[in-house]
PQR file of N, CA, C, O and H, with PARSE charges and radii, in Angstrom:
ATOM      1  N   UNK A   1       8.244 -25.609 -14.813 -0.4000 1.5000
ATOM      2  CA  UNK A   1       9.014 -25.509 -13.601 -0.0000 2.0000
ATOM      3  C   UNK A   1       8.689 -26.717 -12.735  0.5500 1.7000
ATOM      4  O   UNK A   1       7.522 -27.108 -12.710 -0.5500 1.4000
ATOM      5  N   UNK A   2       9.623 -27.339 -12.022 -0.4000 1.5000
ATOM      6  CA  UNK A   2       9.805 -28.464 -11.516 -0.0000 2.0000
ATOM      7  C   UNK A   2       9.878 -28.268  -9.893  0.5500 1.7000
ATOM      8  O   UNK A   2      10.426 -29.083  -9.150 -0.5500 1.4000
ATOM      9  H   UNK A   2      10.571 -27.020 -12.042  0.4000 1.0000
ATOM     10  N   UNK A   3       9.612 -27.763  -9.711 -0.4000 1.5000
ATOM     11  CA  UNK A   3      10.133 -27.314  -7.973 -0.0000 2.0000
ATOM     12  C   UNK A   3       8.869 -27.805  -7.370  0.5500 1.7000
ATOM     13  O   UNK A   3       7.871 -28.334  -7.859 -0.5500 1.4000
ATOM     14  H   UNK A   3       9.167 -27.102 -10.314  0.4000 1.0000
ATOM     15  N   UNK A   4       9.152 -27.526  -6.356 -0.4000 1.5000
ATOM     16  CA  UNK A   4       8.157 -27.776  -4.749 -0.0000 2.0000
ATOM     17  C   UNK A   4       7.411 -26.673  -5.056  0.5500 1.7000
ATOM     18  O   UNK A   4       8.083 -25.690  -5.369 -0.5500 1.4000
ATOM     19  H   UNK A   4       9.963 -27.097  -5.958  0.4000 1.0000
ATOM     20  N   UNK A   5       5.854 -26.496  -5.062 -0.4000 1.5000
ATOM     21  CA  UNK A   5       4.541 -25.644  -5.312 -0.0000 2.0000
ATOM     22  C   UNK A   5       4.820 -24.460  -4.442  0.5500 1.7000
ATOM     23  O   UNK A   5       4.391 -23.361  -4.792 -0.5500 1.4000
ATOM     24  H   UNK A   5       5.308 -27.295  -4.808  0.4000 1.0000
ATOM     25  N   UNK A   6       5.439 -24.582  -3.442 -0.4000 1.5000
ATOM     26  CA  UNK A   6       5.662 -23.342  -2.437 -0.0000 2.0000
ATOM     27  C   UNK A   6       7.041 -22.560  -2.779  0.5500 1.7000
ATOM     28  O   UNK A   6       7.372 -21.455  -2.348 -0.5500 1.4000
ATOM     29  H   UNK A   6       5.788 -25.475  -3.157  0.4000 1.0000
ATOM     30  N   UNK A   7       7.806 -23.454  -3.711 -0.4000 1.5000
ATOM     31  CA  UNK A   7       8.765 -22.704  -3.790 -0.0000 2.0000
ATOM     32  C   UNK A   7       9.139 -20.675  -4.205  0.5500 1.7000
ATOM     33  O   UNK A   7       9.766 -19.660  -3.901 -0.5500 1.4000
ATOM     34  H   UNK A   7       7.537 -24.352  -4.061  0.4000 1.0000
ATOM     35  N   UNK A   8       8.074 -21.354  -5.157 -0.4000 1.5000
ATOM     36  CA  UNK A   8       8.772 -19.605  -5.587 -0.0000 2.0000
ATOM     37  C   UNK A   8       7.876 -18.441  -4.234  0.5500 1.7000
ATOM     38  O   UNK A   8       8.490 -17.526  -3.685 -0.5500 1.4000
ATOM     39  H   UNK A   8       7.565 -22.178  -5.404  0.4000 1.0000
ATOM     40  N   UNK A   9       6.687 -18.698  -3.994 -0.4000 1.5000
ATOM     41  CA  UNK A   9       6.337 -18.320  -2.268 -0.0000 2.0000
ATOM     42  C   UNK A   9       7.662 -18.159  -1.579  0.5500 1.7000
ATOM     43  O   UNK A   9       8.245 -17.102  -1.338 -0.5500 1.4000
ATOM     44  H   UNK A   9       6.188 -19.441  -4.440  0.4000 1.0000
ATOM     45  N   UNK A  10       7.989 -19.228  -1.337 -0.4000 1.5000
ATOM     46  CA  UNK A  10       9.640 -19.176  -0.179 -0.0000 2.0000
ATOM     47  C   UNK A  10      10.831 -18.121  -0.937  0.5500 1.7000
ATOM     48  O   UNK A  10      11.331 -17.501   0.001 -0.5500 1.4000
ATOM     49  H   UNK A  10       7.514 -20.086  -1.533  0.4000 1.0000
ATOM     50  N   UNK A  11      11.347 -17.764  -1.972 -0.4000 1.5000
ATOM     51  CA  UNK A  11      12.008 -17.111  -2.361 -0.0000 2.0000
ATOM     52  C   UNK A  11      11.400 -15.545  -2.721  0.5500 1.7000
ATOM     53  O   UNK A  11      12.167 -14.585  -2.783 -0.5500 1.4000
ATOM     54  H   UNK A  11      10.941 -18.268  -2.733  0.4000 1.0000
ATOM     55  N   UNK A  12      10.147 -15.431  -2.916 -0.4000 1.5000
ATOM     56  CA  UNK A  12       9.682 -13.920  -2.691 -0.0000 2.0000
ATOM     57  C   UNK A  12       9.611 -13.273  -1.640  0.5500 1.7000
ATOM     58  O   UNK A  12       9.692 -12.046  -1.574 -0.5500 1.4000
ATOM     59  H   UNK A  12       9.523 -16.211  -2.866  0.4000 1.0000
ATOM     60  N   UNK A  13       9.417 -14.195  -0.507 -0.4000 1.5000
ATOM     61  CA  UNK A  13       8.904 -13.946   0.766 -0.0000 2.0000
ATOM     62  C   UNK A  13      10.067 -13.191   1.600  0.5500 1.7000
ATOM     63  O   UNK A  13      11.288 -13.346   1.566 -0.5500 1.4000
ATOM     64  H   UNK A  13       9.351 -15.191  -0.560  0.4000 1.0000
ATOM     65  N   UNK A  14       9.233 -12.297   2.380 -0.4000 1.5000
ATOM     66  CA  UNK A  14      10.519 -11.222   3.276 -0.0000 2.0000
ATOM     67  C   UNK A  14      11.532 -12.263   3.906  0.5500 1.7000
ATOM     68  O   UNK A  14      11.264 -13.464   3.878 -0.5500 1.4000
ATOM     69  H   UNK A  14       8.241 -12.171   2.408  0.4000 1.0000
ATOM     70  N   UNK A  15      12.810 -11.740   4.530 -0.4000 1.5000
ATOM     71  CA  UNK A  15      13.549 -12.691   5.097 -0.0000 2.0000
ATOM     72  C   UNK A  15      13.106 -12.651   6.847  0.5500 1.7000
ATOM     73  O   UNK A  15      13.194 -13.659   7.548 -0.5500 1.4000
ATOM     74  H   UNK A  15      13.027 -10.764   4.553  0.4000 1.0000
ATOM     75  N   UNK A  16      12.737 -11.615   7.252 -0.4000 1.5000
ATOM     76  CA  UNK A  16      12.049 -11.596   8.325 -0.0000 2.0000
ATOM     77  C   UNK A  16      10.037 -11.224   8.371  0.5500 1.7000
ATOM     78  O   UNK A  16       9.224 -10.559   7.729 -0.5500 1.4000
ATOM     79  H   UNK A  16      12.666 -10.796   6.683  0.4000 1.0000
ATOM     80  N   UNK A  17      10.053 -12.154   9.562 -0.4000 1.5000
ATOM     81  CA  UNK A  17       8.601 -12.169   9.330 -0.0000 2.0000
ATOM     82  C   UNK A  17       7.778 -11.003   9.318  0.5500 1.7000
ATOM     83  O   UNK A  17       8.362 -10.236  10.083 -0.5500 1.4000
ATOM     84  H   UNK A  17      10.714 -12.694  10.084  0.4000 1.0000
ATOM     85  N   UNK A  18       6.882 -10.500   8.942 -0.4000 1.5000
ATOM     86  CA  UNK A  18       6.147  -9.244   8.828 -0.0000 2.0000
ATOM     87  C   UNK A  18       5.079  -9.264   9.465  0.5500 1.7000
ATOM     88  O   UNK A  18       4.673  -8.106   9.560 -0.5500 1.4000
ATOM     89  H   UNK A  18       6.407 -11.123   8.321  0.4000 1.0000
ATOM     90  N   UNK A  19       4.399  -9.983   9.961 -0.4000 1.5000
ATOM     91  CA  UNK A  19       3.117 -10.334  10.321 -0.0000 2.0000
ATOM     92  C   UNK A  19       3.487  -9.802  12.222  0.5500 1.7000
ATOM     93  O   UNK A  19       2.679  -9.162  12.895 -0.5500 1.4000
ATOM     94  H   UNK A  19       4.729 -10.924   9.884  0.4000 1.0000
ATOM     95  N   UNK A  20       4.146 -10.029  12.465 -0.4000 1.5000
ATOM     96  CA  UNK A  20       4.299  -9.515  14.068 -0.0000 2.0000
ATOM     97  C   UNK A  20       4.077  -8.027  14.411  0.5500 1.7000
ATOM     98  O   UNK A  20       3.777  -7.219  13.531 -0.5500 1.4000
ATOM     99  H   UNK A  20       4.802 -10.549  11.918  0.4000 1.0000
ATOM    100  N   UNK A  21       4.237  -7.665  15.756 -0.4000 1.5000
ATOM    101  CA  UNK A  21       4.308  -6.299  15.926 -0.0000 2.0000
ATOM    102  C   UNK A  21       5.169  -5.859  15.772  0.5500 1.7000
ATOM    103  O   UNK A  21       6.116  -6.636  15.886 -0.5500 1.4000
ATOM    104  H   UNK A  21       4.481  -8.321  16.470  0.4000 1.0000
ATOM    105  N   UNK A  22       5.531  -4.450  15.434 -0.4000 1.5000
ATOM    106  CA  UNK A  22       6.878  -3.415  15.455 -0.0000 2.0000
ATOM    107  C   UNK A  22       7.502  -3.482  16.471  0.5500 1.7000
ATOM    108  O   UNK A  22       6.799  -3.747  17.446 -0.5500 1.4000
ATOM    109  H   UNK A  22       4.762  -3.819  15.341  0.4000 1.0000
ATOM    110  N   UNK A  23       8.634  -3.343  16.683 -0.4000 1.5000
ATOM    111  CA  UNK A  23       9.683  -2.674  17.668 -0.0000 2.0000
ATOM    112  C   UNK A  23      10.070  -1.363  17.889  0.5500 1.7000
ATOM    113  O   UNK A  23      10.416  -0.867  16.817 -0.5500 1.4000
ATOM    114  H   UNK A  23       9.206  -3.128  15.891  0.4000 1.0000
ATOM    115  N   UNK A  24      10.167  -0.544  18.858 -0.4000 1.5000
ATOM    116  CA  UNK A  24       9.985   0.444  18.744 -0.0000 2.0000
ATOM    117  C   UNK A  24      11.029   1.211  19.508  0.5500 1.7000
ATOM    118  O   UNK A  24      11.060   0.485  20.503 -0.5500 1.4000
ATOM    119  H   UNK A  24       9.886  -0.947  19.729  0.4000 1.0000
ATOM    120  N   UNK A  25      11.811   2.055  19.730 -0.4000 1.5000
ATOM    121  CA  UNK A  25      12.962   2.776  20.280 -0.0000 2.0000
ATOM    122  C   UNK A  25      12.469   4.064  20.990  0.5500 1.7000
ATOM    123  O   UNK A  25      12.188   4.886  20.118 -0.5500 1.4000
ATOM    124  H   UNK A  25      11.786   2.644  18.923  0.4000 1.0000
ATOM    125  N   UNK A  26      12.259   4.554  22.218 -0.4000 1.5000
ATOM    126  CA  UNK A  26      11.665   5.281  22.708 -0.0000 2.0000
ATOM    127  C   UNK A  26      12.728   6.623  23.107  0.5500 1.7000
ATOM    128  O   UNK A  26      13.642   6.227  23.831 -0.5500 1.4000
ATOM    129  H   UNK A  26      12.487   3.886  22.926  0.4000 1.0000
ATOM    130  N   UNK A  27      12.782   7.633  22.895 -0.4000 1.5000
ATOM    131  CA  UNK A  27      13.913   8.619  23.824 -0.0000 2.0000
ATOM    132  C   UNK A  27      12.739   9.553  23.816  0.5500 1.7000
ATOM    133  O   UNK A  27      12.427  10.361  22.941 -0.5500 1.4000
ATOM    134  H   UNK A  27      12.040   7.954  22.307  0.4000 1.0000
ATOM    135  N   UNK A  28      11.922   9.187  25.396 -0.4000 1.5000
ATOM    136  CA  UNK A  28      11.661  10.804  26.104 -0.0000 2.0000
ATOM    137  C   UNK A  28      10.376  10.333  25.134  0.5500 1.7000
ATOM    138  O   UNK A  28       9.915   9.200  24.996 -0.5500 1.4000
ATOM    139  H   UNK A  28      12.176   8.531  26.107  0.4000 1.0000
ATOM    140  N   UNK A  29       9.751  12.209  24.201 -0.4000 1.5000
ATOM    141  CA  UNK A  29       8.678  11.599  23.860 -0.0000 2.0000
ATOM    142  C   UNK A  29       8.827  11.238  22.450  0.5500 1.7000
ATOM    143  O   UNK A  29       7.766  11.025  21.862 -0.5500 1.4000
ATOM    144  H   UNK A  29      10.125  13.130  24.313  0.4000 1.0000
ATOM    145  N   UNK A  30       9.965  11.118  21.742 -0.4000 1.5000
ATOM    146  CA  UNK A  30      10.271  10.898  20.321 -0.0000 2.0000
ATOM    147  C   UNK A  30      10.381   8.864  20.615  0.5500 1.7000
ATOM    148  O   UNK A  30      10.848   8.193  21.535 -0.5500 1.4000
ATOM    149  H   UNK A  30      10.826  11.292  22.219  0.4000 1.0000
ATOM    150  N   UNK A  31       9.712   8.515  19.348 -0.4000 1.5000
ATOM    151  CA  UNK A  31       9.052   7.234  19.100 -0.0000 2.0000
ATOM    152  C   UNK A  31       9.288   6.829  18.150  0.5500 1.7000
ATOM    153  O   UNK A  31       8.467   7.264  17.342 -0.5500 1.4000
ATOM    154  H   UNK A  31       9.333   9.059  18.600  0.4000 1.0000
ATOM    155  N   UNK A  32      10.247   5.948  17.520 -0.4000 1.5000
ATOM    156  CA  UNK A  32      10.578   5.542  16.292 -0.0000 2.0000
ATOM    157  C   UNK A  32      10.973   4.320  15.916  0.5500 1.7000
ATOM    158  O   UNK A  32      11.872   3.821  16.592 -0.5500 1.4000
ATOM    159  H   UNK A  32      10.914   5.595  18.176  0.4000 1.0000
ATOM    160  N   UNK A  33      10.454   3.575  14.830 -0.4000 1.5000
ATOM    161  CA  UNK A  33      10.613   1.856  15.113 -0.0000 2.0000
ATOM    162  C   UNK A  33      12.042   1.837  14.698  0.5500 1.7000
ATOM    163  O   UNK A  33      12.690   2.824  14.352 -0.5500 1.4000
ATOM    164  H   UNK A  33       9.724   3.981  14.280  0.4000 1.0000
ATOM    165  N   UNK A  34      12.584   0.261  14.788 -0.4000 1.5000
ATOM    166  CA  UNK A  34      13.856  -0.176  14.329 -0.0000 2.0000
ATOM    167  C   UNK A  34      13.823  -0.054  12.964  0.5500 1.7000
ATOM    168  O   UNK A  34      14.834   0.362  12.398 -0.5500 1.4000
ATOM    169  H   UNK A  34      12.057  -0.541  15.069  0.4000 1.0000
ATOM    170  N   UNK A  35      12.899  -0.324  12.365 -0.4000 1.5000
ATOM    171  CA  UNK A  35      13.114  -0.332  11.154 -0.0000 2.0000
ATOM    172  C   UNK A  35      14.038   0.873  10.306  0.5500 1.7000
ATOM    173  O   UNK A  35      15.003   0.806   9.544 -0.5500 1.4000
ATOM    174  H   UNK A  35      12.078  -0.662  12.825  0.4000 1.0000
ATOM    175  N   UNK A  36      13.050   2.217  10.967 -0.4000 1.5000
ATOM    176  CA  UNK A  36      13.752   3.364  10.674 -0.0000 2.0000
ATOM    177  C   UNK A  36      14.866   4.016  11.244  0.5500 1.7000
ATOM    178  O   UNK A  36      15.593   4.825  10.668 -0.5500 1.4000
ATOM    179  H   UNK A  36      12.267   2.272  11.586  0.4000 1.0000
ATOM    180  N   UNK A  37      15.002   3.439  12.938 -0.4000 1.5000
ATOM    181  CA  UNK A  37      16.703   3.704  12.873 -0.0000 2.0000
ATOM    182  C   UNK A  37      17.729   3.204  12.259  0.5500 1.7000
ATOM    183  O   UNK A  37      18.837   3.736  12.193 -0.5500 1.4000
ATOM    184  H   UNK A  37      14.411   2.782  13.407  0.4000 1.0000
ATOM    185  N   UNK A  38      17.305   1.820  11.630 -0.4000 1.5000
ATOM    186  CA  UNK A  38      18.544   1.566  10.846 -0.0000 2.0000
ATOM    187  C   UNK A  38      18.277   1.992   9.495  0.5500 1.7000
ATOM    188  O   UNK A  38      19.157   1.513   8.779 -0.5500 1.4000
ATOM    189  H   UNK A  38      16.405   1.387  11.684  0.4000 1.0000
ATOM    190  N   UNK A  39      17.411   2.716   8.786 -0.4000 1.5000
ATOM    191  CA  UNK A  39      17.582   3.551   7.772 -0.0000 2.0000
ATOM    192  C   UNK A  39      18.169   4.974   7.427  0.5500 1.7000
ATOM    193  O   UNK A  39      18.605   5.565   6.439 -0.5500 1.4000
ATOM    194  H   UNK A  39      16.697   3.105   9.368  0.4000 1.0000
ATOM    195  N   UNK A  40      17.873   5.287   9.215 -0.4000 1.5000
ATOM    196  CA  UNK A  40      18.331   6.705   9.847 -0.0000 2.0000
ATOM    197  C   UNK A  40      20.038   6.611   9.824  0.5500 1.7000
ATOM    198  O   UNK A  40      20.822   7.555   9.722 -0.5500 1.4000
ATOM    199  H   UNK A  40      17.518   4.807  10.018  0.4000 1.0000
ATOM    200  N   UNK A  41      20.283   5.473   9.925 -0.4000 1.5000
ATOM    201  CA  UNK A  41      21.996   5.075  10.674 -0.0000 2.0000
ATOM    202  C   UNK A  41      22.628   5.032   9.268  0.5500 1.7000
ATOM    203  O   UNK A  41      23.446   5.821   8.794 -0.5500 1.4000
ATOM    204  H   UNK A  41      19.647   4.706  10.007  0.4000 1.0000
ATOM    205  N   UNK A  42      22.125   4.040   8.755 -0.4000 1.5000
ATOM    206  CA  UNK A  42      22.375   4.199   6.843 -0.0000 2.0000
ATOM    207  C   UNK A  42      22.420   5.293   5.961  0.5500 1.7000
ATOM    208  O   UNK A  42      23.349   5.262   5.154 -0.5500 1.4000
ATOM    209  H   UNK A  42      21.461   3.399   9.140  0.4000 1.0000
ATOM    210  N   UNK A  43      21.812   6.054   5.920 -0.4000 1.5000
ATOM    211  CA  UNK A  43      21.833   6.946   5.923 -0.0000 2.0000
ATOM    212  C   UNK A  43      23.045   7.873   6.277  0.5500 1.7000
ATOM    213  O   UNK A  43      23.716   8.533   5.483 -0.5500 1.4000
ATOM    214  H   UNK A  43      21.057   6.079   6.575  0.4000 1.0000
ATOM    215  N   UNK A  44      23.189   7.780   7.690 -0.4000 1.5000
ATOM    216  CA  UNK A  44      24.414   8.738   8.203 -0.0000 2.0000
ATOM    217  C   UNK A  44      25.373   8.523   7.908  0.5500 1.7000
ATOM    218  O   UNK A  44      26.136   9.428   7.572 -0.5500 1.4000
ATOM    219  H   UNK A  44      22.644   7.244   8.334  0.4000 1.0000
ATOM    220  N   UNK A  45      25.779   7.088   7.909 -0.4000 1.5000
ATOM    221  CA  UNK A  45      26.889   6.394   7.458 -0.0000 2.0000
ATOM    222  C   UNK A  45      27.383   6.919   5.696  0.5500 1.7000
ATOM    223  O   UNK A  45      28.524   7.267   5.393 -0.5500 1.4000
ATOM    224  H   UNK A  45      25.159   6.352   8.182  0.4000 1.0000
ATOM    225  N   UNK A  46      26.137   6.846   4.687 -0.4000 1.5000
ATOM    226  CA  UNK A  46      26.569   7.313   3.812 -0.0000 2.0000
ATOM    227  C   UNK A  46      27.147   8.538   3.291  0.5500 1.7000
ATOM    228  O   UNK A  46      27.799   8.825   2.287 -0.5500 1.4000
ATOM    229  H   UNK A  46      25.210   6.563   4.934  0.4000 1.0000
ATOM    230  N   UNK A  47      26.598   9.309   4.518 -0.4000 1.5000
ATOM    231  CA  UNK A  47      26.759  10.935   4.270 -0.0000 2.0000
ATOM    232  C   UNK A  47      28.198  11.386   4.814  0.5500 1.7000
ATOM    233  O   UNK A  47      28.940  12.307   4.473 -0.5500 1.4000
ATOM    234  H   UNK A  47      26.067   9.076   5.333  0.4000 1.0000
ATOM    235  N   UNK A  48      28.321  10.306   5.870 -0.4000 1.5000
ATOM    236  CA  UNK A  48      29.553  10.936   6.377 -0.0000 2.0000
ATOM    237  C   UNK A  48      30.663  10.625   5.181  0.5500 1.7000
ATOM    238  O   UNK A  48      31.503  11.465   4.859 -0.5500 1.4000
ATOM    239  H   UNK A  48      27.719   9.557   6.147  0.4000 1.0000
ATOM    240  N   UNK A  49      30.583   9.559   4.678 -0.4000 1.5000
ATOM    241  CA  UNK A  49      31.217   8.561   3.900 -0.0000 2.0000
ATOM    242  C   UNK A  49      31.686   9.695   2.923  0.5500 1.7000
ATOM    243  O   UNK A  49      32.872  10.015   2.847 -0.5500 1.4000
ATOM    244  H   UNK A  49      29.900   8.876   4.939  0.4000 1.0000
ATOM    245  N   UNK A  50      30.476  10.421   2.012 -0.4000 1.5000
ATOM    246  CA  UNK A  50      30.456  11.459   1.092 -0.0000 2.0000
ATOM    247  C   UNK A  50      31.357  12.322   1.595  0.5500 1.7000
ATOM    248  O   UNK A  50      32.377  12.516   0.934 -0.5500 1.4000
ATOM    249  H   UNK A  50      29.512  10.161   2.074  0.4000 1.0000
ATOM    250  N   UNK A  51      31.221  12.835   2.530 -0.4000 1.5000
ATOM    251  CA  UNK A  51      32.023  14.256   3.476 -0.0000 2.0000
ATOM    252  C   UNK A  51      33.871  13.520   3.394  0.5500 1.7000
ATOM    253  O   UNK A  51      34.893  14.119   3.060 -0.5500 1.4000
ATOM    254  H   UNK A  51      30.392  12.677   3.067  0.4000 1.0000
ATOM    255  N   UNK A  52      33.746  12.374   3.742 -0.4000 1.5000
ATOM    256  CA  UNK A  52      35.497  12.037   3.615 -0.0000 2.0000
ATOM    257  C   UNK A  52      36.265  11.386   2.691  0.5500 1.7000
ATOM    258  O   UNK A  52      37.408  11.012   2.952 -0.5500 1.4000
ATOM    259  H   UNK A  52      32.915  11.887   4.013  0.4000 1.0000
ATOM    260  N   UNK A  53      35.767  11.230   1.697 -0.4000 1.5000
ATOM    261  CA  UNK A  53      36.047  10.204   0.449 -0.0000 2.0000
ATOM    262  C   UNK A  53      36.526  11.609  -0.616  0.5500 1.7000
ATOM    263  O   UNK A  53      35.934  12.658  -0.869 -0.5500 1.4000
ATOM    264  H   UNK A  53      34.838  11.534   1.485  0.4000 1.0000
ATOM    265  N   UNK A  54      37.429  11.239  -0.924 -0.4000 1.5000
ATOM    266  CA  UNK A  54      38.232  12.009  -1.956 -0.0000 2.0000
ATOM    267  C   UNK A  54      37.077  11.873  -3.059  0.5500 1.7000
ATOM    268  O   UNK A  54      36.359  10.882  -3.186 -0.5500 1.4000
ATOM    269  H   UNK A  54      37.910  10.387  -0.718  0.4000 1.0000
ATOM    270  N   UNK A  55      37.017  13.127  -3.895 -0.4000 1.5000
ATOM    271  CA  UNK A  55      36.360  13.363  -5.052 -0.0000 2.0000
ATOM    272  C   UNK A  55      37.308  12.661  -6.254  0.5500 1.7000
ATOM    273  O   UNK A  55      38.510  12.402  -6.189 -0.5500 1.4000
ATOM    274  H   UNK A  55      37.601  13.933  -3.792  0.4000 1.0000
ATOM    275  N   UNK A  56      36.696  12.512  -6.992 -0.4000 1.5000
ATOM    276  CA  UNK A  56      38.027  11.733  -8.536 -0.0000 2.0000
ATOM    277  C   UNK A  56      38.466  13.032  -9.148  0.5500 1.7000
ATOM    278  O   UNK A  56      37.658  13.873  -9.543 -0.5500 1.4000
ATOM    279  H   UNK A  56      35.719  12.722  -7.045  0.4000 1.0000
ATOM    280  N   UNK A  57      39.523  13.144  -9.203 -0.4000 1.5000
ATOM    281  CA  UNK A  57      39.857  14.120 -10.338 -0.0000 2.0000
ATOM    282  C   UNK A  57      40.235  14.052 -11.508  0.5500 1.7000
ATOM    283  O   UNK A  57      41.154  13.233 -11.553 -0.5500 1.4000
ATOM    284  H   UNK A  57      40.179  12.461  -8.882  0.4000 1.0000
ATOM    285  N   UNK A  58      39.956  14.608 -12.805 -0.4000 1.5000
ATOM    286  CA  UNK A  58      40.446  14.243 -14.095 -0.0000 2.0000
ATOM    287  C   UNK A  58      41.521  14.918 -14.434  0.5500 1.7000
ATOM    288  O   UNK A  58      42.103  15.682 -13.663 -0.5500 1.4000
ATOM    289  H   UNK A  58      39.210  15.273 -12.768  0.4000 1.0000
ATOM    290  N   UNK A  59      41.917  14.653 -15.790 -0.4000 1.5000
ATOM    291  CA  UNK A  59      43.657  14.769 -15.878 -0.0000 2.0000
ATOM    292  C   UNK A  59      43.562  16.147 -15.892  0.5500 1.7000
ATOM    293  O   UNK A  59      44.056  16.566 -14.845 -0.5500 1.4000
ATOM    294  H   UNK A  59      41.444  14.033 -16.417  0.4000 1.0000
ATOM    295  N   UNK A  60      43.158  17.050 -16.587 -0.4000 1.5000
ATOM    296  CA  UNK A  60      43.043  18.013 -16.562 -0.0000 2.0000
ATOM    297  C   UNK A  60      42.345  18.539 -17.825  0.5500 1.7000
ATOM    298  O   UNK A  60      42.000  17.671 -18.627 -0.5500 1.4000
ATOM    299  H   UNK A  60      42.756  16.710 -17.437  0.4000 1.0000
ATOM    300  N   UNK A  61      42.029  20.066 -18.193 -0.4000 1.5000
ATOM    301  CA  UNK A  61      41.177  20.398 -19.191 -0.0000 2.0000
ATOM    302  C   UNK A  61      42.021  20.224 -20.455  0.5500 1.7000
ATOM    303  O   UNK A  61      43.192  20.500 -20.717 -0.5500 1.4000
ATOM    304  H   UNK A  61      42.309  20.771 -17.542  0.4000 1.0000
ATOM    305  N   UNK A  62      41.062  19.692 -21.117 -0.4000 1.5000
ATOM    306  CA  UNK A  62      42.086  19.275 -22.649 -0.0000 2.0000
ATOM    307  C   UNK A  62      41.625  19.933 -23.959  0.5500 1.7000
ATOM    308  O   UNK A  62      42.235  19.717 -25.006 -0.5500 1.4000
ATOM    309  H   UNK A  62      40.111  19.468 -20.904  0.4000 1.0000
TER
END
């Protein structure tokens, strides 16, 4: 392999930095980082998705 010594480092590496502190979303006394509201939101999004998306139907029993 021919690349720059750091390269494959730079392409494993998170796209945001990790080394900082969390962020955190506060309502009242419930405490939850960003990370997990947008897993929470993903989440919802998929479920609702499930709830309105036509099922496939096959031709019928053969």
């Amino acid at each position: 392999m021919t690349g720059h010594p750091h390269s494959v480092e730079r392409v494993l590496s998170a796209p945001i930095d990790l080394n900082g502190t969390g962020r955190y979303v506060h309502w009242g006394v419930v405490q939850l980082s960003v990370a997990n509201v947008v897993v929470i939101g993903l989440m919802l999004v998929v479920f609702v998705a499930a709830l309105l998306l036509p099922f496939p139907r096959g031709r019928g029993r053969g």
